[in-house]
KOLGU-4560 file (N, C-alpha, C; in nm, 3 decimals, padded with zeros to 5 digits):
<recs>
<n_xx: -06.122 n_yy: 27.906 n_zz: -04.077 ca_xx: -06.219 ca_yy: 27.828 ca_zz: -04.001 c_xx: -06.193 c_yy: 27.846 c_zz: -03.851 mol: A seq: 1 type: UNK>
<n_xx: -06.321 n_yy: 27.894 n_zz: -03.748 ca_xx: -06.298 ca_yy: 27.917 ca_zz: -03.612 c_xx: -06.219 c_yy: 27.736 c_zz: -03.552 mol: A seq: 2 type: UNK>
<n_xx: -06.170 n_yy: 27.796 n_zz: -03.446 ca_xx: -06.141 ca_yy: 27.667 ca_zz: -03.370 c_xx: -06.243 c_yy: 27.559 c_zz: -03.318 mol: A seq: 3 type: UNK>
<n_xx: -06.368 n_yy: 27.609 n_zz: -03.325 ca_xx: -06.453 ca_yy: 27.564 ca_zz: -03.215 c_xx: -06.620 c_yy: 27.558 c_zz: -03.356 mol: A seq: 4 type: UNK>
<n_xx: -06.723 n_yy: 27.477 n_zz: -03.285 ca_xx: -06.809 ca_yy: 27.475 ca_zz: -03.406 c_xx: -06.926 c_yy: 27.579 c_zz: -03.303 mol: A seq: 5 type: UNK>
<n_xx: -06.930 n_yy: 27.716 n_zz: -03.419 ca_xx: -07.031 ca_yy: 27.824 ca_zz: -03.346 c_xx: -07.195 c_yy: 27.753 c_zz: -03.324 mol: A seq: 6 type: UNK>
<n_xx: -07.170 n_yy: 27.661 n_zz: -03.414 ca_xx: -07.352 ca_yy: 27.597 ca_zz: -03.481 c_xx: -07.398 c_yy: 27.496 c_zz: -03.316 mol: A seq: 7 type: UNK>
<n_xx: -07.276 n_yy: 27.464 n_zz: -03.308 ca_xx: -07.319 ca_yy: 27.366 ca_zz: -03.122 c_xx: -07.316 c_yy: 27.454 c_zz: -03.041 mol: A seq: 8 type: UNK>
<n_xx: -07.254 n_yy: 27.554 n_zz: -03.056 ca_xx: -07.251 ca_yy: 27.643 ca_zz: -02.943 c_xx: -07.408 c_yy: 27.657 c_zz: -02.894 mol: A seq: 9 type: UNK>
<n_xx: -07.444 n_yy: 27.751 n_zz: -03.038 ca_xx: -07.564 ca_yy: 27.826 ca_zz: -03.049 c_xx: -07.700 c_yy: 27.717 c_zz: -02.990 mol: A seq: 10 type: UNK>
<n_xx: -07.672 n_yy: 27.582 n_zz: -02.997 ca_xx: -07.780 ca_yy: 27.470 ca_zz: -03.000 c_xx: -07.806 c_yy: 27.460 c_zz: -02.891 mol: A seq: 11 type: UNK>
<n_xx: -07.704 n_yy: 27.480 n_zz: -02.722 ca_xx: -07.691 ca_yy: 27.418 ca_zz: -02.651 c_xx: -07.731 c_yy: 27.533 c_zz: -02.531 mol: A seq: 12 type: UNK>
<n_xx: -07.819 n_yy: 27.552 n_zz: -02.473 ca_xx: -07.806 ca_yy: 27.645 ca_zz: -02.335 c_xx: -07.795 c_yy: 27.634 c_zz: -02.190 mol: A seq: 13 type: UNK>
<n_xx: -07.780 n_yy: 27.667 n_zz: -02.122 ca_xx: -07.726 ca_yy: 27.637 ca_zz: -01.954 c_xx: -07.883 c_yy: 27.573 c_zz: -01.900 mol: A seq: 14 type: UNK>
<n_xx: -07.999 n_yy: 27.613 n_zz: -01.950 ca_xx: -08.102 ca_yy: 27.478 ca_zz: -01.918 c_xx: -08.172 c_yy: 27.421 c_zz: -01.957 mol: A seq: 15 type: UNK>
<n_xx: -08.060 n_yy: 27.411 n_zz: -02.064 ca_xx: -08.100 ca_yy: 27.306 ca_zz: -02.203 c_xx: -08.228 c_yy: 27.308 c_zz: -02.299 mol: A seq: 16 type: UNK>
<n_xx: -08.269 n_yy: 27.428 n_zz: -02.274 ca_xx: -08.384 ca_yy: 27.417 ca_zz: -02.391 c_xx: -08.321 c_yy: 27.539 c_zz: -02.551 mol: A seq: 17 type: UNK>
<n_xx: -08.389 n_yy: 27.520 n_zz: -02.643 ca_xx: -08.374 ca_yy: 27.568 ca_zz: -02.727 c_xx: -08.386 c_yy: 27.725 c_zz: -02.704 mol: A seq: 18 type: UNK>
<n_xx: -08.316 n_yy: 27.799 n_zz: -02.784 ca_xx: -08.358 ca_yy: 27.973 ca_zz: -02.793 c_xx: -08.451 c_yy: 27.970 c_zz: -02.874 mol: A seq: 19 type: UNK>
<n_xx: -08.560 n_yy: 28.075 n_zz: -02.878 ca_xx: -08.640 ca_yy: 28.128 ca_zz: -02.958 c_xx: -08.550 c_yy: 28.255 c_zz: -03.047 mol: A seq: 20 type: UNK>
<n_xx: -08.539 n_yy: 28.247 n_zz: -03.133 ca_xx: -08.512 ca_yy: 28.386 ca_zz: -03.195 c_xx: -08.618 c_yy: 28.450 c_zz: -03.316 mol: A seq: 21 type: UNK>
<n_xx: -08.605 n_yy: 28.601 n_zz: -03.259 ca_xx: -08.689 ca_yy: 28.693 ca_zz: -03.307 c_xx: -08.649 c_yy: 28.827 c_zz: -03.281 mol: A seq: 22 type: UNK>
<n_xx: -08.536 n_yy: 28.868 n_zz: -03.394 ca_xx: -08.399 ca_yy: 28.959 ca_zz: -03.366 c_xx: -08.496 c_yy: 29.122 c_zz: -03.353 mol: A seq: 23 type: UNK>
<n_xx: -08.666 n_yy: 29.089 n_zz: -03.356 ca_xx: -08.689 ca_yy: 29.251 ca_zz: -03.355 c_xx: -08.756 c_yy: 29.290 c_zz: -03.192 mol: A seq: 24 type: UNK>
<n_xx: -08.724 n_yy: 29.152 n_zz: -03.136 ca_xx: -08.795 ca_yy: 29.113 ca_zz: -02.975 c_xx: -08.667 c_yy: 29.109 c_zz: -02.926 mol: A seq: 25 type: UNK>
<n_xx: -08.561 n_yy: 29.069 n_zz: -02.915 ca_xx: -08.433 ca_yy: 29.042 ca_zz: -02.883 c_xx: -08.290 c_yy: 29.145 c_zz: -02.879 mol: A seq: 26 type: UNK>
<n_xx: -08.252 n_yy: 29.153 n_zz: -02.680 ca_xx: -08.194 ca_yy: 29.234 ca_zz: -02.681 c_xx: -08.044 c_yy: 29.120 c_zz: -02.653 mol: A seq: 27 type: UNK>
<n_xx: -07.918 n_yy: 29.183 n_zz: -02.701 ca_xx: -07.796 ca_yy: 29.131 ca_zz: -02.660 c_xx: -07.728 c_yy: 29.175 c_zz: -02.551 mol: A seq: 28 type: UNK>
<n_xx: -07.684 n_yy: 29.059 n_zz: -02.464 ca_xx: -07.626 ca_yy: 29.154 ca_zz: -02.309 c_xx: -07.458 c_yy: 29.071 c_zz: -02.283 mol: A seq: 29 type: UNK>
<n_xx: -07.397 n_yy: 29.179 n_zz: -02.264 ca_xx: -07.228 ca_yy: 29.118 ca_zz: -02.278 c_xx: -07.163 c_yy: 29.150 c_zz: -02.127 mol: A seq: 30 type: UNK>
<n_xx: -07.055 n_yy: 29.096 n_zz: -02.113 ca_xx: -06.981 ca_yy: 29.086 ca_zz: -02.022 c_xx: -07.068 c_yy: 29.072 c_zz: -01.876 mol: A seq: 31 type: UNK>
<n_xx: -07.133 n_yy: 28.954 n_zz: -01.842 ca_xx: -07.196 ca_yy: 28.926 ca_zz: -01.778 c_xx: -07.092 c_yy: 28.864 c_zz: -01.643 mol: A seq: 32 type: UNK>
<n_xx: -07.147 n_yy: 28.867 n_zz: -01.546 ca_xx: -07.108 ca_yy: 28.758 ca_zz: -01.439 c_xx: -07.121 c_yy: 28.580 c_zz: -01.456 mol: A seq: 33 type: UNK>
<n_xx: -07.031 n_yy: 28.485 n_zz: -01.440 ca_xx: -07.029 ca_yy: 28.355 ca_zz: -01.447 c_xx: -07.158 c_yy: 28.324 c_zz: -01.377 mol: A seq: 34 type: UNK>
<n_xx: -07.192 n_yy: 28.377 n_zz: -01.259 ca_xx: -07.316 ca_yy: 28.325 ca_zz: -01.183 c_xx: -07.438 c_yy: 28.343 c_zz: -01.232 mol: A seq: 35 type: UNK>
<n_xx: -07.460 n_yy: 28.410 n_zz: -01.321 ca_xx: -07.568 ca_yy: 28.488 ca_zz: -01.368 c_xx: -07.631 c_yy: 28.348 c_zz: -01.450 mol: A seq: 36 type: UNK>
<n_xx: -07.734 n_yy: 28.318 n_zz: -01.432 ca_xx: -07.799 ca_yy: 28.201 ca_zz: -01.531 c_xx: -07.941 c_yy: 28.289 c_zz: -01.571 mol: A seq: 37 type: UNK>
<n_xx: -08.002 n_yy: 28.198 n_zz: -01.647 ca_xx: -08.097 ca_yy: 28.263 ca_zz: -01.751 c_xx: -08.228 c_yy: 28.329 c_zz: -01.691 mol: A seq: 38 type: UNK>
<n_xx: -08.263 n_yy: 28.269 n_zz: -01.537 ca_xx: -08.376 ca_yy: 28.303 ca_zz: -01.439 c_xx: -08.313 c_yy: 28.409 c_zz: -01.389 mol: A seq: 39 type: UNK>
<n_xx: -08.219 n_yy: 28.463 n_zz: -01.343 ca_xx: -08.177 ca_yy: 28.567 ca_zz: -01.328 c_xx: -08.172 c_yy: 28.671 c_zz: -01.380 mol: A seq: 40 type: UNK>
<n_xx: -08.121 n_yy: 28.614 n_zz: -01.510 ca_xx: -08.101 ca_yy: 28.747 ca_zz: -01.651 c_xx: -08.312 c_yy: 28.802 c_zz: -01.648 mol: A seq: 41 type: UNK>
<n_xx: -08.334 n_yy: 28.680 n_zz: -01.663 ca_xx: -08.473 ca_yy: 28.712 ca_zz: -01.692 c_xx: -08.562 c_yy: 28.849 c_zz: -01.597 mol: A seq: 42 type: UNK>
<n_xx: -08.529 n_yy: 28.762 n_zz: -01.444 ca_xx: -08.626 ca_yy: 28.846 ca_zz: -01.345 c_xx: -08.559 c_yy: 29.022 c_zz: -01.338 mol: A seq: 43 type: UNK>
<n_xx: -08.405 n_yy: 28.989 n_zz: -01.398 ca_xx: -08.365 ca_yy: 29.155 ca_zz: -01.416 c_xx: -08.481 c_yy: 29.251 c_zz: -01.510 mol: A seq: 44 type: UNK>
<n_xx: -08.506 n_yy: 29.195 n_zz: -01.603 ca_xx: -08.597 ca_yy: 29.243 ca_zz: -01.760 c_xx: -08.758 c_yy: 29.242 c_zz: -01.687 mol: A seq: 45 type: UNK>
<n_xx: -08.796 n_yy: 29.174 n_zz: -01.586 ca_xx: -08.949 ca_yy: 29.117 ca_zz: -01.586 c_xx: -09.034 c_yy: 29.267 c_zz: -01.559 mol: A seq: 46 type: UNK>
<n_xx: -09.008 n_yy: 29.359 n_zz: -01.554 ca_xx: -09.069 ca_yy: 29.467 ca_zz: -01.524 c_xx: -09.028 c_yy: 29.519 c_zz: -01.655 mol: A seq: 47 type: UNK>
<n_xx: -09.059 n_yy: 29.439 n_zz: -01.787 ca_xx: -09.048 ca_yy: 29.506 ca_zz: -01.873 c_xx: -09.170 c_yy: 29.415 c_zz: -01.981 mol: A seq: 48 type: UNK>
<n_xx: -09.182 n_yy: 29.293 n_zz: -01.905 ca_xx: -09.322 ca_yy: 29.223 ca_zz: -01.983 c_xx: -09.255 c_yy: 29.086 c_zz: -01.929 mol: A seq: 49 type: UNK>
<n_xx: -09.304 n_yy: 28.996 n_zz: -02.000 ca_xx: -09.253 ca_yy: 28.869 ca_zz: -02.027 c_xx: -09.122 c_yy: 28.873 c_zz: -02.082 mol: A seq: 50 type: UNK>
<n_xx: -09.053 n_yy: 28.774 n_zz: -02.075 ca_xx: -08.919 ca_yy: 28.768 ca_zz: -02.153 c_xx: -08.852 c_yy: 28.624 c_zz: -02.085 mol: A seq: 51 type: UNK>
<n_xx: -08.794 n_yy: 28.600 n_zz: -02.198 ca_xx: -08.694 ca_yy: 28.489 ca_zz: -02.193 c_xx: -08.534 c_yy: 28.492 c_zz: -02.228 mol: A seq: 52 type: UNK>
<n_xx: -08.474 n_yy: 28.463 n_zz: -02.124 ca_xx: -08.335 ca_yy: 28.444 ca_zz: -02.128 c_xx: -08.263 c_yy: 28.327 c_zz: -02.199 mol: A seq: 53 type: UNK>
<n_xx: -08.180 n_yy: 28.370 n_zz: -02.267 ca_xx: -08.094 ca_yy: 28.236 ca_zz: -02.345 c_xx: -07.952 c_yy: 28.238 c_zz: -02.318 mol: A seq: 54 type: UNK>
<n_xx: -07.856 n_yy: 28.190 n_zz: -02.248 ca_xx: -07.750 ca_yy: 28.207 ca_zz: -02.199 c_xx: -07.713 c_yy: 28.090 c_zz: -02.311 mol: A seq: 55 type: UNK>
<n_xx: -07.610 n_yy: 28.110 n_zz: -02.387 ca_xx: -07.537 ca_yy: 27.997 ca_zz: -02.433 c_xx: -07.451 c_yy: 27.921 c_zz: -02.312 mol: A seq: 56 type: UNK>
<n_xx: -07.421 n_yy: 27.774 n_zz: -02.368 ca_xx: -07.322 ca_yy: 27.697 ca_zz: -02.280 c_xx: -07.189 c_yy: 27.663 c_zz: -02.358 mol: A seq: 57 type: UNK>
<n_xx: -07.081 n_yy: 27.713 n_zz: -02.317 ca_xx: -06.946 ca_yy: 27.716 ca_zz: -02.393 c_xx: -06.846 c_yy: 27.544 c_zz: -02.359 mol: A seq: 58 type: UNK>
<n_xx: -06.880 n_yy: 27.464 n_zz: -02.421 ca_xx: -06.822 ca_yy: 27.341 ca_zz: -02.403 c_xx: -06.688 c_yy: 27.346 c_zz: -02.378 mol: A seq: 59 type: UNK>
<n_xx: -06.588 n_yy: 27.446 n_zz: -02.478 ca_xx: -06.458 ca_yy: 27.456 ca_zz: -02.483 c_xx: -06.435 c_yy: 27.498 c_zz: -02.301 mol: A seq: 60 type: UNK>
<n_xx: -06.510 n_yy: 27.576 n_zz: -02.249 ca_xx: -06.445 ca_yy: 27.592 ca_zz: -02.069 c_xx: -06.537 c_yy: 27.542 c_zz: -01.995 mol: A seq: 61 type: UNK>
<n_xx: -06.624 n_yy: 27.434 n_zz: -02.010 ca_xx: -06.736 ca_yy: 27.370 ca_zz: -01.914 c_xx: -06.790 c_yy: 27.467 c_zz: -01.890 mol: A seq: 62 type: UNK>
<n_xx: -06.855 n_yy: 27.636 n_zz: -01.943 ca_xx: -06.930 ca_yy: 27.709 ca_zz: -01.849 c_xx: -07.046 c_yy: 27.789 c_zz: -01.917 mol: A seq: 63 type: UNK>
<n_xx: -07.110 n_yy: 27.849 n_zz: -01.865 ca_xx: -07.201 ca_yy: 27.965 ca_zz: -01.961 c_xx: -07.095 c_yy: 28.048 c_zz: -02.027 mol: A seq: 64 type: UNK>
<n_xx: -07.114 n_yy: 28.136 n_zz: -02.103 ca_xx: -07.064 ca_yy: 28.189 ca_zz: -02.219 c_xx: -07.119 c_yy: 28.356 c_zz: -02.143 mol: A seq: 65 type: UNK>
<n_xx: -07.044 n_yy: 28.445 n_zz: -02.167 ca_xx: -07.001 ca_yy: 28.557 ca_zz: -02.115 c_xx: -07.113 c_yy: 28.644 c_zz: -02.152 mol: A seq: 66 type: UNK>
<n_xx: -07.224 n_yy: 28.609 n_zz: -02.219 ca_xx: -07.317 ca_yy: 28.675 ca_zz: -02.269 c_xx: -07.446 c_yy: 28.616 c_zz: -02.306 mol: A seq: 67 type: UNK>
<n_xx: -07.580 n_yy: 28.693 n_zz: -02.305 ca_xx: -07.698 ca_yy: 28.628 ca_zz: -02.354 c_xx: -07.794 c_yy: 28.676 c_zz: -02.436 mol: A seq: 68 type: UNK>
<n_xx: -07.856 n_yy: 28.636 n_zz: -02.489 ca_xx: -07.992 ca_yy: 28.700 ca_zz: -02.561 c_xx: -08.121 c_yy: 28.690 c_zz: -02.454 mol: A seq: 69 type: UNK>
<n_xx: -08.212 n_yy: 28.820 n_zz: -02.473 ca_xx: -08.331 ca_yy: 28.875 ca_zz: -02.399 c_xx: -08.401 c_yy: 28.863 c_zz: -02.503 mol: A seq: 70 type: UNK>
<n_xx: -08.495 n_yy: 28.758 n_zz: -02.495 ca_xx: -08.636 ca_yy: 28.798 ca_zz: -02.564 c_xx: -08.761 c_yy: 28.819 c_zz: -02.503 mol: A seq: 71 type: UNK>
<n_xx: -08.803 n_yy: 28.880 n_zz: -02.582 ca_xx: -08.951 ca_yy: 29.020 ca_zz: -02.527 c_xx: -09.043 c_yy: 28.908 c_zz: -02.529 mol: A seq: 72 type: UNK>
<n_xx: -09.193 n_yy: 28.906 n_zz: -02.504 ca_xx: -09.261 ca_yy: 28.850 ca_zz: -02.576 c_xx: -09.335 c_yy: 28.956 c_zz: -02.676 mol: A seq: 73 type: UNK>
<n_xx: -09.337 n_yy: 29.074 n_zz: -02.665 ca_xx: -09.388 ca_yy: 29.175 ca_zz: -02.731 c_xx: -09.281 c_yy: 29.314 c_zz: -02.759 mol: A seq: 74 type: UNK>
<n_xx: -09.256 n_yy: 29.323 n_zz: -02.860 ca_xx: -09.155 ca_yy: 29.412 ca_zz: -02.961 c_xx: -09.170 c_yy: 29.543 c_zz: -02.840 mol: A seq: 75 type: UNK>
<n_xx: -09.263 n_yy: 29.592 n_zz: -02.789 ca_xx: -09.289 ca_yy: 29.711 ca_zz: -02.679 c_xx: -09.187 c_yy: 29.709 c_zz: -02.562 mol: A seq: 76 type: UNK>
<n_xx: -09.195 n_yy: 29.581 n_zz: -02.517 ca_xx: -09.112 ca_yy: 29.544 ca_zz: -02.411 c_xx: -09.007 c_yy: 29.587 c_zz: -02.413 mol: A seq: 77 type: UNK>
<n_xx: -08.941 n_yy: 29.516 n_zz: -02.575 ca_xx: -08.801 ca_yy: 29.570 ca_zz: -02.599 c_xx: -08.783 c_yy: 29.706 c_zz: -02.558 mol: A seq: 78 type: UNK>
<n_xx: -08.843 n_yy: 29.759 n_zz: -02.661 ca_xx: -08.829 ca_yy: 29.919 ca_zz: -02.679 c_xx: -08.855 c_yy: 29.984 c_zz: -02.543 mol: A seq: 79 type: UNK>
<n_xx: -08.911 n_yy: 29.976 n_zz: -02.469 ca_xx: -08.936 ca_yy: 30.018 ca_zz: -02.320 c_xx: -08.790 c_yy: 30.023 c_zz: -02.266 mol: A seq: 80 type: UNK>
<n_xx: -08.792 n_yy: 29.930 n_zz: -02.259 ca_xx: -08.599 ca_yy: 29.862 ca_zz: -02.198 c_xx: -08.525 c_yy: 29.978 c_zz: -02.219 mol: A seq: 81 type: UNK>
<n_xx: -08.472 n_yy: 29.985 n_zz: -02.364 ca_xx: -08.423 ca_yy: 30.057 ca_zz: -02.438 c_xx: -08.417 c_yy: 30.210 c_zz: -02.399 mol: A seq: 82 type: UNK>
</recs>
């Protein structure tokens, strides 16, 4: 059993709204900067369609979590990126 509960992790984001998931719209981005919040992550992607950023919030160190999910609003978007 992890130390920590993954299920709150996943619930909770840096501006508090829920993630959408839709793993065939959705890109994963790692080793991010602490400063980086989800309007940021986003306007990086915006020349790729619409998209929404989901930064988890890591309770165990008070902070965002080292990584986020990109969602498209259209599967093209992704793949463009890509």
């Amino acid at each position: 059993m992890p130390p920590y509960n993954t299920t709150k992790m996943a619930e909770t984001t840096t501006n508090g709204e829920r993630p959408r998931e839709d793993p065939e719209k959705t890109l994963w981005m790692g080793d991010l900067a602490f400063e980086w919040d989800e309007a940021f992550i986003a306007d990086l992607f915006e020349g790729f369609g619409n998209v929404t950023a989901y930064r988890p919030y890591d309770p165990r160190a008070d902070r965002a979590t080292l990584y986020a999910f990109v969602t498209f609003e259209r599967q093209e978007g992704k793949d463009r990126c890509l």
